[in-house]
C-alpha positions as CSV (number, residue, x, y, z in Angstrom):
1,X,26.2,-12.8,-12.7
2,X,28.9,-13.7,-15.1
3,X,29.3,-17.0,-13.4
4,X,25.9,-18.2,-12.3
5,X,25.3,-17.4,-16.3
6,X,28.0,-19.7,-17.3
7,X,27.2,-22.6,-14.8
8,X,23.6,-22.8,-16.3
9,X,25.0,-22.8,-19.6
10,X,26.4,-26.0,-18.5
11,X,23.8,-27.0,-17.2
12,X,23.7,-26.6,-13.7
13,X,19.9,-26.7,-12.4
14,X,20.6,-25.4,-9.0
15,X,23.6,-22.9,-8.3
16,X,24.6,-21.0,-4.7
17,X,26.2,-18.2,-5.2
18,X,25.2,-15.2,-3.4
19,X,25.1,-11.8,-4.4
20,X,26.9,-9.0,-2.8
21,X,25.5,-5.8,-2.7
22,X,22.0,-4.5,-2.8
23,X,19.6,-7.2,-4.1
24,X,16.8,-6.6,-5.5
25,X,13.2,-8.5,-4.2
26,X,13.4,-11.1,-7.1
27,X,16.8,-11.8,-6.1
28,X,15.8,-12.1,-2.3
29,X,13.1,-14.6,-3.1
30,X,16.0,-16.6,-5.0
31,X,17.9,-16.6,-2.0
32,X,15.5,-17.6,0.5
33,X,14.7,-20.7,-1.2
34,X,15.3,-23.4,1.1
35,X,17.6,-25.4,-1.6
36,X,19.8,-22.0,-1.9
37,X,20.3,-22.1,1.8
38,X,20.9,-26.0,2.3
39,X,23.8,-25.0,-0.4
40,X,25.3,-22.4,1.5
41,X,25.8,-24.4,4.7
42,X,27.3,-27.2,2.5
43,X,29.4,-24.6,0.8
44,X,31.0,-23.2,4.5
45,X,31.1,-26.9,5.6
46,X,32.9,-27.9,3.1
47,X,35.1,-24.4,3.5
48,X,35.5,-25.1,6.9
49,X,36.8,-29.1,7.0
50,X,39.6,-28.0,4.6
51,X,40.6,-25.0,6.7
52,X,40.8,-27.4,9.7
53,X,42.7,-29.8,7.6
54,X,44.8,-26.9,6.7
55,X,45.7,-25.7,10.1
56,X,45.8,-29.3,11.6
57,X,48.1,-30.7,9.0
58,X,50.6,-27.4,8.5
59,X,49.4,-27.4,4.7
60,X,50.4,-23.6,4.0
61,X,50.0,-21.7,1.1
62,X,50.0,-23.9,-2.4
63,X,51.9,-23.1,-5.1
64,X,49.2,-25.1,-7.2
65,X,46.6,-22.7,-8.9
66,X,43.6,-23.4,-10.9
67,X,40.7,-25.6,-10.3
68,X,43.3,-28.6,-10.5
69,X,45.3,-27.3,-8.2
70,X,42.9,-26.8,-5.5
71,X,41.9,-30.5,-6.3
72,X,45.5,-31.7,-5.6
73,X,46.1,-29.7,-2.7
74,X,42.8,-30.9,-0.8
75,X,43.0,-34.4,-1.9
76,X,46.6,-34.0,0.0
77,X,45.2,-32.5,2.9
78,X,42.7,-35.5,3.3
79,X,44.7,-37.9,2.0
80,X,47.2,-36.7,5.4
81,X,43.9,-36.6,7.3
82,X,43.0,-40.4,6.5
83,X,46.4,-41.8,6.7
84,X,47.0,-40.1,10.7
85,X,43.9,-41.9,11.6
86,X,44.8,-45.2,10.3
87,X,48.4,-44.5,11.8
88,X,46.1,-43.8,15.0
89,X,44.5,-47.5,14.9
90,X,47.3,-49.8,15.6
């Protein structure tokens, strides 16, 4: 609640996160909406190429924290990505 409140304060229009727990019918509705489902599978694909990259590349635990961290440590993890399939060209 606390952060779907603070998304649309920035002015989000359309936010995916689900709610654990019992919902209630108005929340079901919300969740059923075909928008709030495309964003879930984008969420877990998105989830699921960095754990790939993550297991593929050895890129263990970061030390990194924060949003900016994350940032760094994926943009490593596809930097490595992109630079093995050039490497895999010539």
């Amino acid at each position: 609640g606390k952060n779907e409140a603070a998304l649309t304060e920035l002015g989000i229009k359309r936010i995916s996160i689900p709610k654990k727990g019992k919902k209630t019918q108005k929340r079901q509705t919300h969740e059923r909406q075909r928008w709030f489902r495309r964003l879930q599978a984008w969420r877990a694909g998105g989830e699921g190429t960095i754990s790939i990259l993550k297991r593929k590349y050895g890129l263990g635990r970061s030390l990194l924290r924060g949003h900016r961290g994350v940032s760094i440590w994926v943009g490593f993890g596809i930097l490595t990505y992109n630079l093995r399939r050039l490497a895999a060209m010539n």
